[in-house]
N, C-alpha and C positions, 0 to 999 in steps of 0.2 A: 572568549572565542572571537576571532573577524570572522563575523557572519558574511561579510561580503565576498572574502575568501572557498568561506564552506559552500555557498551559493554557487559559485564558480566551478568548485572544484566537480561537488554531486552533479550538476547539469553536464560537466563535459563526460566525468565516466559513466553515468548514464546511457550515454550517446556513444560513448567507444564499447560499453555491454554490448548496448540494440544492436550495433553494428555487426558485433560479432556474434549474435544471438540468431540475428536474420539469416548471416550466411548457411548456417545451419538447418534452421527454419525451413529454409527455400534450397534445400539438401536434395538430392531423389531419397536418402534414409538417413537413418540416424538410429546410434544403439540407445536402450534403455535397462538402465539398472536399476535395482532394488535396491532403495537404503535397509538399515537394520529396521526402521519404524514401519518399514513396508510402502513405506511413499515411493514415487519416481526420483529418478537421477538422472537428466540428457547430460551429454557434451556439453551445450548451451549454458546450462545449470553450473556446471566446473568450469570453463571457459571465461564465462561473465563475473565467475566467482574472484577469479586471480586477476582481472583487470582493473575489478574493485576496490580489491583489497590494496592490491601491491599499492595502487594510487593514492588511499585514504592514509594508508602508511605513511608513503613518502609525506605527505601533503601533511597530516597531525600525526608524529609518534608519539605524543604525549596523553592521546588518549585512547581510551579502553575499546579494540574494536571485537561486537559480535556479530559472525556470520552464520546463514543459516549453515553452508557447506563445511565446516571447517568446526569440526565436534570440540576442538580444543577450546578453541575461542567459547564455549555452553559455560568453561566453569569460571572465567572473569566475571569479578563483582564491582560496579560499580556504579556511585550513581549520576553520573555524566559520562555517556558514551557514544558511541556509534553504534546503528546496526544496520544490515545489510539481508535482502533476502534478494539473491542478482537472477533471479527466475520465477516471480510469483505465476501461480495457474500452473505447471510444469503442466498437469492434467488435457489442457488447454493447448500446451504447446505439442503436446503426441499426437493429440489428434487437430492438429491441424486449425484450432477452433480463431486462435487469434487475441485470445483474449485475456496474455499474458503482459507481465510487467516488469519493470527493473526497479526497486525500491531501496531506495538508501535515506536514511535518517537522522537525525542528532535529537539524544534526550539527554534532557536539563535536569537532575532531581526528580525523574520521575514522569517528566513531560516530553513527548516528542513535541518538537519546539519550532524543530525545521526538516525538512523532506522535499523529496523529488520520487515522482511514479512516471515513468516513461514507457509507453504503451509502445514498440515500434511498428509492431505489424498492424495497430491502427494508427501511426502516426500522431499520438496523442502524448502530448506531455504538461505536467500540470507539476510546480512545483512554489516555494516557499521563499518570497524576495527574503532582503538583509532583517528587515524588519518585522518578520514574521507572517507578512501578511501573502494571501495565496493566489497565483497568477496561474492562468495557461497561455501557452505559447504557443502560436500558427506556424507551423512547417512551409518551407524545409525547414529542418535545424542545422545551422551550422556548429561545430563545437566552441571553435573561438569568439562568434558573435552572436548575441542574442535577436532574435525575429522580432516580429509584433507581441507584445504582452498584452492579454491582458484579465483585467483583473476579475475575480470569480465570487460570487456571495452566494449561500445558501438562499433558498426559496423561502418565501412567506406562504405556506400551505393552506388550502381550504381543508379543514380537518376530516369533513362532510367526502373531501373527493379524494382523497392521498395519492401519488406516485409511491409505489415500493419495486426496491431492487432486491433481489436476495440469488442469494449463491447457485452458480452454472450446474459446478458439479458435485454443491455438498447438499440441494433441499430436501426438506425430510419431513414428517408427518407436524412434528414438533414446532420446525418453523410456521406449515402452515398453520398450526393451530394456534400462534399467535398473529400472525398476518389475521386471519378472522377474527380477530378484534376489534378490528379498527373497519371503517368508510374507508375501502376502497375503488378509486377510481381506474384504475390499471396497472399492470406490474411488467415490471423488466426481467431478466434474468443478464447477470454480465459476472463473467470471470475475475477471480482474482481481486488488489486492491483499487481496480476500477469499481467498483461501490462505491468507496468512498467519495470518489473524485464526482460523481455524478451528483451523486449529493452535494459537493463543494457547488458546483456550477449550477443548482436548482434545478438538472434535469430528471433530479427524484428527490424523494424528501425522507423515505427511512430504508435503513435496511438494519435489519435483526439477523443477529447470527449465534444459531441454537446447536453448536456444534464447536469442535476443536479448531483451535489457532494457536500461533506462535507470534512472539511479539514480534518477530523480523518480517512477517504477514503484514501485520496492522500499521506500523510504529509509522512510515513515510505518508500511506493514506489518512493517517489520523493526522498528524502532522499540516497536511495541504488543507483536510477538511476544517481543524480547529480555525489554519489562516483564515477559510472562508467563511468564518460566525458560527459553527458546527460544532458537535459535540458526540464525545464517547463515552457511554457509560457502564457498567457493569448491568446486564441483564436481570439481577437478582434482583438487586436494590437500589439500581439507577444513580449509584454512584462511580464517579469518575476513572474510569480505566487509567491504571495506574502500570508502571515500565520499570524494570529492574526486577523484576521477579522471580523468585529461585524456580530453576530451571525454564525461565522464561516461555511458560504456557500462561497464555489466557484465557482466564472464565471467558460466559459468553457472555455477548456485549450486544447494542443498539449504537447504531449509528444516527442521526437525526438534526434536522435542523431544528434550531430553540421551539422556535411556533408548533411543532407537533405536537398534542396532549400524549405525553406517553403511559400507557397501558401497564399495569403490573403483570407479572411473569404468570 
């Protein structure tokens, strides 16, 4: 793969998603559907879908792409591919909250390898140089030229005081009753694959997730946070969150930088 290529390509449709994402956004309305799983559907959501895709298309036909919108693309196996979720938080974006994202990634055998999370209604974009490693980027964004970079590392924690992030609109009893395990010193709440990123950048240091995902969820924030010295592991048995999975749902998982003692389930 030219990762410098793919780095290029994910950053500009990103930024043609947000663009088309906002318009909507900053709509006076917008309709909402019901998929068959019961989740939302915006405009936004199918809009960002088909600027994604058609682009990732043109730009690699040669590899396997999955998208969250596009049911056909569920039954591709393969283990180097693309995935795409072009509206994380949709929840986030009905109501107004902001705290949605545009996630595109590439996995290796199993690894998302490289990703881009582009927040636009916060202006935040954090994504995955040539080489693997994870940078955020200061706005504006032009799509042709890259802004200021720069580069992001997971926090050295005091165990004693922890940051935790955990989900806007999925917390639940279950999460909190592992979050009380641990010294904590404050907690966030943030939409969507902005968890991870926060953790990439040290502005938190774990977030647990006791509930349902898809890997077109995870695959770009895992992706950015790995770049940042970061790790994903399976909730159970705190081993490695792994990608390609028949029908590409994921257990739950921990998100965390290395220095956190982490807790059994």
């Amino acid at each position: 793969m030219d990762y410098d290529k793919l780095v290029t390509v994910f950053r500009r449709l990103a930024l043609e998603a947000g663009d088309r994402i906002m318009e909507i956004y900053e709509a006076d309305d917008f309709d909402v559907k019901v998929k068959s799983d019961d989740s939302p559907v915006t405009a936004a959501d199918e809009a960002a879908d088909a600027i994604i895709s058609a682009g990732l298309r043109a730009a690699f036909p040669d590899v396997t792409l999955v998208t969250e919108e596009q049911a056909a693309s569920h039954a591709e196996r393969a283990a180097t591919f693309l995935i795409v979720d072009p509206l994380d938080g949709t929840k986030e974006f009905i109501n107004r909250r902001g705290d949605f994202t545009v996630n595109i990634a590439y996995v290796e055998n199993g690894v998302p390898t490289r990703g881009v999370v582009y927040a636009p209604a916060k202006e935040r974009m954090f994504f995955t140089l040539a080489d693997g490693s994870a940078v955020e980027e200061d706005g504006p964004f032009h799509k042709d030229t890259l802004g200021t970079l720069r580069a992001i590392r997971v926090s050295e924690p005091d165990n004693a005081a922890l940051m935790v992030v955990a989900s806007k609109s999925h917390r639940d009893q279950a999460t909190d009753d592992y979050i009380g395990k641990y010294a904590v010193k404050d907690m966030k709440s943030a939409g969507s694959s902005l968890k991870f990123c926060l953790i990439a950048t040290g502005e938190a240091d774990i977030y647990p997730r006791v509930g349902r995902t898809m890997e077109w969820d995870t695959a770009a924030g895992d992706a950015v946070l790995r770049g940042a010295g970061g790790r994903v592991v399976r909730f159970d048995d705190h081993q490695p969150l792994v990608y390609g999975k028949d029908g590409y749902a994921n257990p739950f998982f921990i998100a965390y930088s290395p220095a956190v003692e982490l807790k059994d389930a």
